[in-house]
Z-matrix of the N, CA and C atoms (Angstrom, degrees):
N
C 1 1.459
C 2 1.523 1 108.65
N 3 1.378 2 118.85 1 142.51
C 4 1.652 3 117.70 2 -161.29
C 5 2.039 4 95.92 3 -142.99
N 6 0.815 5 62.66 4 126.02
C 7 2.042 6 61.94 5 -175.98
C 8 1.701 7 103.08 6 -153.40
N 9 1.939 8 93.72 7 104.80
C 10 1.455 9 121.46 8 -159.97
C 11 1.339 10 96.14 9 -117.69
N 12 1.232 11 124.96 10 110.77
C 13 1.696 12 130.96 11 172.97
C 14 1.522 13 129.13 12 -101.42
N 15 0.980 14 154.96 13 174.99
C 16 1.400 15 132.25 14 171.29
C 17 0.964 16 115.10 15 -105.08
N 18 1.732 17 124.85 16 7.29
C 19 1.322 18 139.50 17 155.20
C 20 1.667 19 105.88 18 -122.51
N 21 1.696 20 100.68 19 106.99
C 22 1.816 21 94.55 20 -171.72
C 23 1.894 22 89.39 21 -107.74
N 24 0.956 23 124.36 22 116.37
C 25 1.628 24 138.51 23 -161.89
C 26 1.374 25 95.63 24 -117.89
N 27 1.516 26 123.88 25 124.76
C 28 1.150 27 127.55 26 153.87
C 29 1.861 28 118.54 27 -91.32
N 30 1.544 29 98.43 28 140.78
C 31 1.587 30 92.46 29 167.25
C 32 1.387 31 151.67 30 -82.71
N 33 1.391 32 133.02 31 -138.98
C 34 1.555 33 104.40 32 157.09
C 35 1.011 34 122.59 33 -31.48
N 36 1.588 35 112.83 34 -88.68
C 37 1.335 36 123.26 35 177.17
C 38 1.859 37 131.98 36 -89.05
N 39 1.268 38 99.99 37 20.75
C 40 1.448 39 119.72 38 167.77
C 41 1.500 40 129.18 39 100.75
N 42 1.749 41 98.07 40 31.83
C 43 1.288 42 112.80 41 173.35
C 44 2.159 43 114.52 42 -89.57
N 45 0.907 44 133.11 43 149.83
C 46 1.518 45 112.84 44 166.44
C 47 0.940 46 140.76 45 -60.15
N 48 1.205 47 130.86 46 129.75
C 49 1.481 48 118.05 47 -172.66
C 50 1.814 49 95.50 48 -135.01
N 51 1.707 50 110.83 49 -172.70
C 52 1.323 51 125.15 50 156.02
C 53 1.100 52 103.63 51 -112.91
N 54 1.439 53 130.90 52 156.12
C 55 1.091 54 128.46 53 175.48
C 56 1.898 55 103.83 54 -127.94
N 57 1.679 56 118.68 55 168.12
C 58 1.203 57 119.50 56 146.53
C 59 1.593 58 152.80 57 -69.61
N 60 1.277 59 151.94 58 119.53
C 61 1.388 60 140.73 59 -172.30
C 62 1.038 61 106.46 60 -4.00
N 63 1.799 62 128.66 61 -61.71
C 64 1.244 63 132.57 62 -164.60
C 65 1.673 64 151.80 63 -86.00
N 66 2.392 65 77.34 64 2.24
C 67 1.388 66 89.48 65 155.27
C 68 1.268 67 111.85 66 -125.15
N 69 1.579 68 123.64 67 32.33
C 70 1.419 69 117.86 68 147.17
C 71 1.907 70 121.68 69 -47.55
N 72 1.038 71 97.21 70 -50.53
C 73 1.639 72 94.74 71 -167.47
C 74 1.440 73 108.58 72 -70.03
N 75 1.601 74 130.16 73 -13.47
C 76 1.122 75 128.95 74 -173.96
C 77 2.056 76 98.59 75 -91.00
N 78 1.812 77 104.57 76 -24.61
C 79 1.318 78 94.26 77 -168.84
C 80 1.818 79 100.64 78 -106.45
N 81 1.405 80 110.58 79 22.80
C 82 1.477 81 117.72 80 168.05
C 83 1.682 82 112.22 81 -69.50
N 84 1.260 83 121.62 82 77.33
C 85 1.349 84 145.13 83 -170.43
C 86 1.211 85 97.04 84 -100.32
N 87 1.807 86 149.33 85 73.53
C 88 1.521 87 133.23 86 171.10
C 89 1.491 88 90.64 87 100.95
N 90 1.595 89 85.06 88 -174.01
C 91 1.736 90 116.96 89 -169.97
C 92 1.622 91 109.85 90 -161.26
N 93 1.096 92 102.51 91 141.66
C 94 1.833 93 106.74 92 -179.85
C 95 1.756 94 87.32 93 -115.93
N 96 1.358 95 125.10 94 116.71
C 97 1.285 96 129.04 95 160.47
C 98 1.749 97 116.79 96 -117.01
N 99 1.402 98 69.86 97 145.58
C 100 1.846 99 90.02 98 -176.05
C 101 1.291 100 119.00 99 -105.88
N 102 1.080 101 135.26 100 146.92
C 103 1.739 102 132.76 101 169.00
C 104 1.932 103 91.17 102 -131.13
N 105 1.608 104 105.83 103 136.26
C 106 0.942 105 115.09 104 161.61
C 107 1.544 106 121.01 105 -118.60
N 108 1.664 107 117.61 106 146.62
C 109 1.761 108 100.44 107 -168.33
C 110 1.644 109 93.88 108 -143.23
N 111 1.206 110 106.67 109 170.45
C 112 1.768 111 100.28 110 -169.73
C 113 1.406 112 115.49 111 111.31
N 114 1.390 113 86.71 112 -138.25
C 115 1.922 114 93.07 113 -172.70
C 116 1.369 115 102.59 114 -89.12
N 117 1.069 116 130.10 115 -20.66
C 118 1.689 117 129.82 116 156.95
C 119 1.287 118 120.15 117 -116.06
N 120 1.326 119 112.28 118 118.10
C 121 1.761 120 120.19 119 -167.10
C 122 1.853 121 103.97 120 -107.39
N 123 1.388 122 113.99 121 122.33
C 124 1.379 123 104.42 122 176.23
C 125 1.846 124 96.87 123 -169.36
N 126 1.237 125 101.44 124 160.22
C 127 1.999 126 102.19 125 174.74
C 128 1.517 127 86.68 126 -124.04
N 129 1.166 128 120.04 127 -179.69
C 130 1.178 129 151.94 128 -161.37
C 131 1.671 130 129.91 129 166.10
N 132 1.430 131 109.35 130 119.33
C 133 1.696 132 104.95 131 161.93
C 134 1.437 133 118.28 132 -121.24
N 135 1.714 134 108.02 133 148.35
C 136 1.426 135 91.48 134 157.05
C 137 1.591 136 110.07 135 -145.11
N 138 1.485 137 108.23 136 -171.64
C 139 1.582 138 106.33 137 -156.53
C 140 1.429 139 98.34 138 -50.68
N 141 1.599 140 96.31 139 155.09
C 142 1.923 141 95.88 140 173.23
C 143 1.850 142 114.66 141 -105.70
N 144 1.645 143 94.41 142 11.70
C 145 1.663 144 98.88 143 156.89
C 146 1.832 145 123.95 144 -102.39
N 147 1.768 146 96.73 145 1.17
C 148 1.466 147 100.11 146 169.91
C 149 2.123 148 94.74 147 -105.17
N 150 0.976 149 124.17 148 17.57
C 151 1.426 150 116.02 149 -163.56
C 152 1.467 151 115.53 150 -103.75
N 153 1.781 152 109.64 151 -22.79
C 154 1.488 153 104.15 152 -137.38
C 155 1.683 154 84.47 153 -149.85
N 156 1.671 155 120.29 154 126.55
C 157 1.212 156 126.98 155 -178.54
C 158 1.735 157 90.76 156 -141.46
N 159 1.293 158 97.73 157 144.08
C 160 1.808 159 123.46 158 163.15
C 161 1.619 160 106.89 159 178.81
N 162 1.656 161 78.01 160 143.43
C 163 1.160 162 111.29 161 -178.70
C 164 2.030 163 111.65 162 -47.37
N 165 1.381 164 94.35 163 -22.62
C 166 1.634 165 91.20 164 -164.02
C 167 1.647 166 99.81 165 -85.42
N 168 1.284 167 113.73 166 -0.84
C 169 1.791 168 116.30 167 167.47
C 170 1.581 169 119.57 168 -77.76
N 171 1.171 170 79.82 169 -14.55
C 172 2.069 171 78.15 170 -179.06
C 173 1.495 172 107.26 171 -107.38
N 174 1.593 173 98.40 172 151.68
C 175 1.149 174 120.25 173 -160.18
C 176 1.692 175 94.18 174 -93.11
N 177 1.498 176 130.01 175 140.53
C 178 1.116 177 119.81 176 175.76
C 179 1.716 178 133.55 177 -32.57
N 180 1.252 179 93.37 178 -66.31
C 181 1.864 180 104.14 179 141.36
C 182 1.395 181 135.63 180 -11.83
N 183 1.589 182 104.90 181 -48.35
C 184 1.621 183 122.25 182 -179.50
C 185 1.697 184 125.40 183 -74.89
N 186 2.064 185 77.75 184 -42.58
C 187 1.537 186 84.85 185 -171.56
C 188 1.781 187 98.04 186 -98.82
N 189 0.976 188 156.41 187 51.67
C 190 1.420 189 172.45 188 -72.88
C 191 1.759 190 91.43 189 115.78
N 192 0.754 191 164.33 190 -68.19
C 193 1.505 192 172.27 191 -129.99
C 194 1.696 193 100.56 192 -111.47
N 195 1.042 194 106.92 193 -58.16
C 196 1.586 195 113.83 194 -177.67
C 197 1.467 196 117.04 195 -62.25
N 198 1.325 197 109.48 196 -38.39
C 199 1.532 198 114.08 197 -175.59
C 200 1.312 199 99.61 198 -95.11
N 201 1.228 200 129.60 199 -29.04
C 202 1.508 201 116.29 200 -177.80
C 203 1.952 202 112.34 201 -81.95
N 204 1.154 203 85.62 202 -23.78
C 205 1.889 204 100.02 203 156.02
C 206 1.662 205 112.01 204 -56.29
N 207 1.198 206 109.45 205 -44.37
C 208 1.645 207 117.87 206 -157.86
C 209 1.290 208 92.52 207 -93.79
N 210 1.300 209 133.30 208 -17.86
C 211 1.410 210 128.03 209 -175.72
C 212 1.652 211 118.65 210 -108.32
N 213 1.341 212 98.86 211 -9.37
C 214 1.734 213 113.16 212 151.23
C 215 1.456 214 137.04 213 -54.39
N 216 1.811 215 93.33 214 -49.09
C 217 1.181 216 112.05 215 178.96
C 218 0.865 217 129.48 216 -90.85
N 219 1.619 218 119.33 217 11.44
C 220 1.653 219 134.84 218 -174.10
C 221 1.707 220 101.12 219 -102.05
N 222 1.395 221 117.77 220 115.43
C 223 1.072 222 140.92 221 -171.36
C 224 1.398 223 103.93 222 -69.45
N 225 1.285 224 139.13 223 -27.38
C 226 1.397 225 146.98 224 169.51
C 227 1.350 226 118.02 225 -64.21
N 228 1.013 227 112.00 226 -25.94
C 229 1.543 228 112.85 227 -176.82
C 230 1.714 229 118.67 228 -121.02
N 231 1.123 230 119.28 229 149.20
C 232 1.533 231 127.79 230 -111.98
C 233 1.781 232 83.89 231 -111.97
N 234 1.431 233 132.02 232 118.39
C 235 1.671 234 105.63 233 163.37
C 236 1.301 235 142.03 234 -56.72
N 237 1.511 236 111.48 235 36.81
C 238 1.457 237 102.24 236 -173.23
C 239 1.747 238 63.90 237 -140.89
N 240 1.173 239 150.79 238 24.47
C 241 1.163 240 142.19 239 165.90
C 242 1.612 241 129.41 240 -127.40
N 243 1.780 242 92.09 241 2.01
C 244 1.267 243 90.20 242 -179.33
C 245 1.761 244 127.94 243 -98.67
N 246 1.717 245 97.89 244 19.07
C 247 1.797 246 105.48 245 174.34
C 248 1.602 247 92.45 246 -96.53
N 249 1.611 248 126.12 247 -3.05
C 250 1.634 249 104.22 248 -174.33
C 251 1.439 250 93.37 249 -88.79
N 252 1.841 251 129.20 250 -33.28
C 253 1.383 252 149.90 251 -132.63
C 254 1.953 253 78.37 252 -81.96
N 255 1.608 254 99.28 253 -57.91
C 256 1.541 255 88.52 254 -159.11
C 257 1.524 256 118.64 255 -87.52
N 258 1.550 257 121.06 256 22.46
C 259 1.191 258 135.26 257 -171.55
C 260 1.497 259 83.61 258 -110.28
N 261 1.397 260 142.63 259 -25.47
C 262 1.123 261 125.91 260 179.12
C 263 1.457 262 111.40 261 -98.08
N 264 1.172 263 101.33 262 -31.71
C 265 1.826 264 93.21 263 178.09
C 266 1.704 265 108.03 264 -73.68
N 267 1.231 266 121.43 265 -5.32
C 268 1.880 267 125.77 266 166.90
C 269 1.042 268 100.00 267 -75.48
N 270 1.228 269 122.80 268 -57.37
C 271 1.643 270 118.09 269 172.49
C 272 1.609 271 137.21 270 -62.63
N 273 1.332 272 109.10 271 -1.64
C 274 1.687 273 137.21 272 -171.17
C 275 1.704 274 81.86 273 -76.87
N 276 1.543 275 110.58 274 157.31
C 277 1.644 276 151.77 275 149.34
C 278 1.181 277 121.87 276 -123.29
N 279 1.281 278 100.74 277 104.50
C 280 1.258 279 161.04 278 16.23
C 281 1.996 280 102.67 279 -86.37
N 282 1.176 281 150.66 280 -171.32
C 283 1.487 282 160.46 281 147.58
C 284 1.423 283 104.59 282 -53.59
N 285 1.949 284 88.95 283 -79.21
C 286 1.309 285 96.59 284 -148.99
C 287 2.126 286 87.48 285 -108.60
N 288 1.799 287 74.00 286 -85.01
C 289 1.844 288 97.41 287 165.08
C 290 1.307 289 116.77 288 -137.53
N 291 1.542 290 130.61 289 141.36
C 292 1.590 291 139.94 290 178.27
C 293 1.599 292 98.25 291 -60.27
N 294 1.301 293 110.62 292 -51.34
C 295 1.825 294 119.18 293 -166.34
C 296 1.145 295 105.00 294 -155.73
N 297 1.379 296 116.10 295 130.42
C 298 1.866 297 116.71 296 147.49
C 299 1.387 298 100.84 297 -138.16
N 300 1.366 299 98.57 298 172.77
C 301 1.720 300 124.06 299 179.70
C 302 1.003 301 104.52 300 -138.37
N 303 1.404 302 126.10 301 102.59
C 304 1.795 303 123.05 302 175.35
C 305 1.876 304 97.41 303 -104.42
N 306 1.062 305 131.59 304 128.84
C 307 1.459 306 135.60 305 -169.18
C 308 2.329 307 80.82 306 -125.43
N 309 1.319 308 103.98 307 115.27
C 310 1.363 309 91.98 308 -174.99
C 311 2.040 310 86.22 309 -144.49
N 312 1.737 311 112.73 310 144.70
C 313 0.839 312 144.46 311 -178.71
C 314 1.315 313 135.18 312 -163.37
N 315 1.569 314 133.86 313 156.40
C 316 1.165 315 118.11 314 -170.09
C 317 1.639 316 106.08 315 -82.52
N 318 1.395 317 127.52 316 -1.29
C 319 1.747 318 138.07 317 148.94
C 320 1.353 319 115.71 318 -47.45
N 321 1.226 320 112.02 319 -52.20
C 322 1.505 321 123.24 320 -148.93
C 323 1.530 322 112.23 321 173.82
N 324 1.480 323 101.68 322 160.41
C 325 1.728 324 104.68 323 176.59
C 326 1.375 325 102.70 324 -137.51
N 327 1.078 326 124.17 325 171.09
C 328 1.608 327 125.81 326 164.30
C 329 1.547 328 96.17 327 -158.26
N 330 1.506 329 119.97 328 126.50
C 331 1.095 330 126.98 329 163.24
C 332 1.665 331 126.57 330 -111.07
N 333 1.446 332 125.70 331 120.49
C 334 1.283 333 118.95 332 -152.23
C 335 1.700 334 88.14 333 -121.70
N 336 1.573 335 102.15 334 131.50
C 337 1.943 336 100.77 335 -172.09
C 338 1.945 337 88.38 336 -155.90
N 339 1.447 338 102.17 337 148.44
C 340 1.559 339 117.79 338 169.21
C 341 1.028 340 112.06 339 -45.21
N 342 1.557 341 145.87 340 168.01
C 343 1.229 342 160.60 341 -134.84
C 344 1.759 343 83.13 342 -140.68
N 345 1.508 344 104.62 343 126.20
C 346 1.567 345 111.69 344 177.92
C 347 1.427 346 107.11 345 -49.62
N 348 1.514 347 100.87 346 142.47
C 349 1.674 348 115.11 347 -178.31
C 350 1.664 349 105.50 348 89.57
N 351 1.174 350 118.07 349 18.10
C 352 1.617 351 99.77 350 -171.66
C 353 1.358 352 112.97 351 -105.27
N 354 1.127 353 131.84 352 112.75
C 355 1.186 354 142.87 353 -174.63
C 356 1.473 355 123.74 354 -69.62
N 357 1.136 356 127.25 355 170.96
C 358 1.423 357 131.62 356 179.00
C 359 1.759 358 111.19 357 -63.93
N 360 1.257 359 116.33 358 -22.02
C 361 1.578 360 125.84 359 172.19
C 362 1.393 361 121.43 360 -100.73
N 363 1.214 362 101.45 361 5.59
C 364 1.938 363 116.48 362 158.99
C 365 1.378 364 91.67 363 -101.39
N 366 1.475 365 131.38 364 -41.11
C 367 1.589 366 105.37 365 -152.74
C 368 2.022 367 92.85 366 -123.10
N 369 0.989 368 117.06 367 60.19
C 370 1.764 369 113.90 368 -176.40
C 371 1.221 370 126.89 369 -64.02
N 372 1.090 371 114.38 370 159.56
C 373 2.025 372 128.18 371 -178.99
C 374 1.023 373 98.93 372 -57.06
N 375 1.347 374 140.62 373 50.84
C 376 1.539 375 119.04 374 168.59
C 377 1.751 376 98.22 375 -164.34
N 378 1.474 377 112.31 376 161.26
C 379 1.516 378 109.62 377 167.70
C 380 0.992 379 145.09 378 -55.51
N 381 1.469 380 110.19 379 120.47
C 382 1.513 381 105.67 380 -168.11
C 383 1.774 382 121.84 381 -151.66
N 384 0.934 383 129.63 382 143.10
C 385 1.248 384 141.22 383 176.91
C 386 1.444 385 132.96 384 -57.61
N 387 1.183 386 161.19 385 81.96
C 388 1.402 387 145.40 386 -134.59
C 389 1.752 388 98.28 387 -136.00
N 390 1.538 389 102.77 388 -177.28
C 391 1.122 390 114.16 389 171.38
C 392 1.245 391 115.62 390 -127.98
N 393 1.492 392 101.23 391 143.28
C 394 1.870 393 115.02 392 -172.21
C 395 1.602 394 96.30 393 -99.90
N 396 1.102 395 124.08 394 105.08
C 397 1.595 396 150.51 395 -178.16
C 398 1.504 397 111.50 396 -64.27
N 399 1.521 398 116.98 397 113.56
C 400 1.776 399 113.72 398 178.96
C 401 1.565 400 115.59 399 -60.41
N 402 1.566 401 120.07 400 36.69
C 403 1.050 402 111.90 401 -176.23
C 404 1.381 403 115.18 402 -96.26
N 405 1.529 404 131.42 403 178.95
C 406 1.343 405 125.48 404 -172.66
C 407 1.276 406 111.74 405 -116.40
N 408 1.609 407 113.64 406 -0.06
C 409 1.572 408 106.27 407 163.04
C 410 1.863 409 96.03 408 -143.83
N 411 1.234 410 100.28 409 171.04
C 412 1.775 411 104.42 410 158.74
C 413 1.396 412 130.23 411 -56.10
N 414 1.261 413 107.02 412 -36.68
C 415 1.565 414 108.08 413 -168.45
C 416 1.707 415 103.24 414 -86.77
N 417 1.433 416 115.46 415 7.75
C 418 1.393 417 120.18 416 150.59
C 419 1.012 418 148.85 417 -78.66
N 420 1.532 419 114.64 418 -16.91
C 421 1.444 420 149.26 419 -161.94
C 422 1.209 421 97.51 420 -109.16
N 423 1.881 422 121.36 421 126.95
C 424 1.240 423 129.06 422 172.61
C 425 1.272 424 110.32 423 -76.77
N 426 1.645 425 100.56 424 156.98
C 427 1.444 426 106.65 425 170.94
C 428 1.218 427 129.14 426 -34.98
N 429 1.428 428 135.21 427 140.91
C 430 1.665 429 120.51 428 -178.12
C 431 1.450 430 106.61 429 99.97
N 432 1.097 431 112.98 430 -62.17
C 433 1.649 432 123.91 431 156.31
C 434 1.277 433 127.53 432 -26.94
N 435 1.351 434 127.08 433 162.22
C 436 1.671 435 134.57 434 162.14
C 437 1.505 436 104.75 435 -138.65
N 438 1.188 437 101.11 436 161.43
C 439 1.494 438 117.41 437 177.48
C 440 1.381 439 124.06 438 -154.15
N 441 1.356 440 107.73 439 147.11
C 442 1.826 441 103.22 440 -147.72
C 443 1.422 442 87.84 441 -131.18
N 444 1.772 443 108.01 442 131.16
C 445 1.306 444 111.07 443 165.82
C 446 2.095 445 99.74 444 -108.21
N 447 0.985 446 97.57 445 142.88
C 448 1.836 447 142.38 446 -160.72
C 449 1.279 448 116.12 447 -113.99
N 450 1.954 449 120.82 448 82.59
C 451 1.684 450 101.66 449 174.40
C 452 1.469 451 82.23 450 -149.92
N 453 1.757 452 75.06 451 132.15
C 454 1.225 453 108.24 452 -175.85
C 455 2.018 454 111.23 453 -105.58
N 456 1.206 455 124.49 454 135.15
C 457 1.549 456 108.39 455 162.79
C 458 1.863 457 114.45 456 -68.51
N 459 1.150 458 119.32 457 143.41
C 460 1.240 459 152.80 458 175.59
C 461 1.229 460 134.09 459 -140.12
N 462 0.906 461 116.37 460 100.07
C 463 1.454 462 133.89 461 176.63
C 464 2.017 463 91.65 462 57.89
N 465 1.452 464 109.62 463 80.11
C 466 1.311 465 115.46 464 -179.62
C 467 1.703 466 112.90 465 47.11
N 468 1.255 467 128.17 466 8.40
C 469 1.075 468 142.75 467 -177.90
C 470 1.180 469 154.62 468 -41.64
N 471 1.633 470 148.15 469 -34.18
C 472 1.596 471 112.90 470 -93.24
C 473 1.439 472 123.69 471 -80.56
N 474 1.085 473 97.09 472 148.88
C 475 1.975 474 104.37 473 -178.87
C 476 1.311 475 96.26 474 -123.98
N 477 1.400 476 93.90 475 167.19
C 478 1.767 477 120.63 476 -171.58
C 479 1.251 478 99.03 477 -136.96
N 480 1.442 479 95.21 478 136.63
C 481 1.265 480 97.84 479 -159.30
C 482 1.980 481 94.95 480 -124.82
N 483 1.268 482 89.31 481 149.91
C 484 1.895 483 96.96 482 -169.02
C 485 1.793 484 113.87 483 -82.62
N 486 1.010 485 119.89 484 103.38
C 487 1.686 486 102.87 485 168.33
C 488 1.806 487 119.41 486 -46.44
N 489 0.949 488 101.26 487 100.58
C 490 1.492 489 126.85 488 172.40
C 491 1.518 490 132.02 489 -61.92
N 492 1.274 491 101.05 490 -13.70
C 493 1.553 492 117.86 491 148.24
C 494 1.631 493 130.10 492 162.51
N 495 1.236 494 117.93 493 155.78
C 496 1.391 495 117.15 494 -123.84
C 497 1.657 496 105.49 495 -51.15
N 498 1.180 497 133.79 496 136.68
C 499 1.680 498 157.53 497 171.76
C 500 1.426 499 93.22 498 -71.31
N 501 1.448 500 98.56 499 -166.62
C 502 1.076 501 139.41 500 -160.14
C 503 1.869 502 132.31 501 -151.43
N 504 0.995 503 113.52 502 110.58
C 505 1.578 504 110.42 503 -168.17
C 506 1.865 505 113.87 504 -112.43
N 507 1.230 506 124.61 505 58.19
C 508 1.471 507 99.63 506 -175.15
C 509 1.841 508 131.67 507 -76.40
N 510 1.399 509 105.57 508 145.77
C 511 1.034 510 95.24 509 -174.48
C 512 1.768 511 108.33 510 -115.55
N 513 1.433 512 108.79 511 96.13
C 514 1.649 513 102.51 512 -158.56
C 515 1.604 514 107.14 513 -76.75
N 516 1.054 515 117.92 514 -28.95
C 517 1.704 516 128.06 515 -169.11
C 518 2.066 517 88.71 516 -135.91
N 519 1.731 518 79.35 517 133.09
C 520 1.653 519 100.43 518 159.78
C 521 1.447 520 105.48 519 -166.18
N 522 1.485 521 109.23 520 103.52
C 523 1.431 522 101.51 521 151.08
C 524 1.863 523 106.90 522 -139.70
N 525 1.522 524 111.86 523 -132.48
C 526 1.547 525 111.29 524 -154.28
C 527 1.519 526 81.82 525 -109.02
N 528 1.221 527 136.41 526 38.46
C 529 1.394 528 137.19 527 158.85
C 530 1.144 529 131.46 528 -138.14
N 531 2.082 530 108.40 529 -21.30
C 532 1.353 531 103.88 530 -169.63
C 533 1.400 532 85.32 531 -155.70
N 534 1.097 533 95.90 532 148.50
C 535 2.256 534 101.81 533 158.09
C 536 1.407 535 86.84 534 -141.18
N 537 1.491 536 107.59 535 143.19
C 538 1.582 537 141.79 536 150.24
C 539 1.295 538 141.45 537 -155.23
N 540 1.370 539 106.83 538 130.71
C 541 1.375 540 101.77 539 -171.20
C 542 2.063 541 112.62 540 -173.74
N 543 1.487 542 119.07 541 -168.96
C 544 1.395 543 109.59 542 -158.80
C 545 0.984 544 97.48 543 -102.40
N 546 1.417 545 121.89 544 -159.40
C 547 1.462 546 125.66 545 160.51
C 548 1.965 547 91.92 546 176.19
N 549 1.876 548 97.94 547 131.59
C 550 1.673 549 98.25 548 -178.96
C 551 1.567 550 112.28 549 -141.31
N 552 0.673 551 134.00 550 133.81
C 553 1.723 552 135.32 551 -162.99
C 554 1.733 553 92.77 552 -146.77
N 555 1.476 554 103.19 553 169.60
C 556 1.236 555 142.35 554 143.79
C 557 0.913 556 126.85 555 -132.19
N 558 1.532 557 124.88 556 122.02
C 559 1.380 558 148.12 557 -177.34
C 560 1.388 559 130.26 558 -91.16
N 561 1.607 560 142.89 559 169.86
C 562 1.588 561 111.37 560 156.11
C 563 1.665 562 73.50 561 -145.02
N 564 2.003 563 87.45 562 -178.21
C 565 1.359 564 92.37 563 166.19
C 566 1.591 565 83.12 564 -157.39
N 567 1.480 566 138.29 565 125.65
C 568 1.145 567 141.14 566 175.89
C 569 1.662 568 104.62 567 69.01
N 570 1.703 569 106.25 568 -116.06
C 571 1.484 570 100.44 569 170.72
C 572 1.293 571 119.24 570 -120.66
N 573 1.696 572 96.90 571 16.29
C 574 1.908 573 87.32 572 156.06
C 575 1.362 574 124.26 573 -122.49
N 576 1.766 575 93.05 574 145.62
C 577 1.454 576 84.76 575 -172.95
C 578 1.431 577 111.82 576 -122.46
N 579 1.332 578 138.27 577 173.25
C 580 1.520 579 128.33 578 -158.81
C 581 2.045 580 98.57 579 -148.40
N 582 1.070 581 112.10 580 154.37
C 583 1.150 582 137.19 581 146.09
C 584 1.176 583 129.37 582 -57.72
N 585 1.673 584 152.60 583 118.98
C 586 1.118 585 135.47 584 -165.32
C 587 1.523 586 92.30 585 -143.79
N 588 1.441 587 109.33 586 108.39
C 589 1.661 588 113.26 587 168.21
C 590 1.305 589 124.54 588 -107.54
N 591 1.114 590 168.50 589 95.12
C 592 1.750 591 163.03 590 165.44
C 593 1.751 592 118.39 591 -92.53
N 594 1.412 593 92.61 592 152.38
C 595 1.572 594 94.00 593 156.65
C 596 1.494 595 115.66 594 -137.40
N 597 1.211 596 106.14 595 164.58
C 598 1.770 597 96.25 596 -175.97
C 599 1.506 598 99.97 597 -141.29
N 600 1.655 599 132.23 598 127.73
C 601 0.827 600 148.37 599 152.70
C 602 1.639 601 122.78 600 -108.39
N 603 1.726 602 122.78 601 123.76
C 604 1.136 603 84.95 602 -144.91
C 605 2.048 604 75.66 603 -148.04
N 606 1.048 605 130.92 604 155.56
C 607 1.588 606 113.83 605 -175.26
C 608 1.920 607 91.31 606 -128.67
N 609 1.343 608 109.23 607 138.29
C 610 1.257 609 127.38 608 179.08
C 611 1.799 610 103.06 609 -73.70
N 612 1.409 611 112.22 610 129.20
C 613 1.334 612 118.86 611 174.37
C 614 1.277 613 118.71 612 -56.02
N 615 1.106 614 115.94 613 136.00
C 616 1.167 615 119.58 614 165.73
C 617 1.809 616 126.49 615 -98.43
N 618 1.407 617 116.26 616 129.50
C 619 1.712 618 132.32 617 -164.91
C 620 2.017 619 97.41 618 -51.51
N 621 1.334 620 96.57 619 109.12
C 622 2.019 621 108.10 620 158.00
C 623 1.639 622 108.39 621 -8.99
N 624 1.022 623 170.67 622 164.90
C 625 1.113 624 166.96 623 24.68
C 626 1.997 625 98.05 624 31.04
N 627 1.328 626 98.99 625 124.83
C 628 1.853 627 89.21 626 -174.80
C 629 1.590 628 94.65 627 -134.35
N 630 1.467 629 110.37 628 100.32
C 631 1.510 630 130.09 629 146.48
C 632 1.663 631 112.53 630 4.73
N 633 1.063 632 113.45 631 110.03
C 634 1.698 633 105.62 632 166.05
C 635 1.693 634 118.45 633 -57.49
C-alpha cells in the first residue's frame, strides 16, 4: 500500500495528519528547498513537516490507526471485512511508504518516492545514497530506485517535467528525530530542460506532554 500526497504531514509523534493555519507555525519543523536553473529559473521552500513521510516515524500505534483510517474510507471493502484488510496491510512491505520528499508550492513542486516494489531493505533507517531514475512515473523505477515527479508553471501552465537522466537522492542523516539530506536531477519537458537541486532538513515531532 503506497499513499503519496502533495502534502505528506507528520503528527505528534509521526503519524499523518492535516492540520489548521494556526498550527502551521508550531509544526514548522525544517524546510525542503529547491533551486531551479535552465529554461525555468525559480527557488522555492516549503514547511519540512508538510515535506517528508516514512514509515519509520510512526509509532506502531500510529500506523495501526492510519491504515485502519485508510481502510475505512475505502468504499470497496466491506465493514465486516475491514479487521482481515488491516491485518494484511500490517503485514504488507513497505505499510504505507519507507521515504518520500514532497517539496510542494505555488512556484513549483518536486515529489521524490521509491520505485514500485521497494521494500523496507531497498530503502533502510539509516544513511544512504540512491538513485533518481530517468523515468516519467514511479511505477517505472525499480526497486532500490527513486523517482521524482517535476511541475513547474509555464507560461500560466503546469508542466511536468521528465528526469532525463539518472539523479541523485542523498540521505546524509536518518534517524527517529531528524532526516537530512540533497537531492539533484535534470529534467526536460519538450525543449526545455532545467536543473533541479534541493535540500531537506526536517526534525520529527515530538508527542504534547499531557498534564495529569
Amino acid at each position: 500500500m503506497l499513499i503519496v500526497v502533495g502534502s505528506m504531514a507528520c503528527g505528534p509523534t509521526g503519524g499523518q495528519v492535516t492540520s489548521t493555519p494556526d498550527d502551521d507555525a508550531e509544526l514548522s519543523l525544517g524546510s525542503c528547498d529547491v533551486t531551479v536553473t535552465g529554461a525555468v529559473s525559480v527557488s522555492f521552500s516549503s514547511e519540512g513537516i508538510h515535506s517528508f513521510s516514512s514509515d519509520y516515524w510512526f509509532t506502531e500505534e500510529e500506523m495501526r490507526q492510519a491504515l485502519e483510517e485508510t481502510i475505512r474510507d475505502d468504499v470497496t471493502i466491506a465493514p465486516e471485512n475491514v479487521a482481515w484488510a488491516l491485518d494484511q496491510a500490517l503485514a504488507s512491505d513497505p505499510r504505507i511508504i519507507p521515504l518520500g520528499v514532497a517539496c510542494v508550492r505555488p512556484e513549483g513542486s518536486i515529489t521524490i518516492v521509491p520505485g514500485l516494489g521497494s521494500q523496507y531493505r531497498d530503502v533502510p533507517f539509516e544513511p544512504k545514497e540512491y538513485e533518481i531514475a530517468p523515468v516519467a512515473s514511479p511505477p517505472e523505477a525499480v526497486p532500490g530506485n527513486f523517482a521524482a515527479v517535476v511541475v513547474l508553471p509555464v507560461d500560466g501552465q503546469d508542466v511536468q517535467f521528465v528526469v532525463s537522466e539518472p539523479g541523485v537522492l542523498r540521505v546524509e542523516t536518518f534517524h527517529r528525530s531528524r532526516v537530512a539530506g540533497s537531492f539533484a536531477l535534470k529534467a526536460a519537458a519538450s525543449e526545455r530542460t532545467i536543473q533541479v537541486e534541493g535540500r531537506f532538513d526536517i526534525q520529527r515531532p515530538v508527542a504534547p506532554t499531557v498534564e495529569p
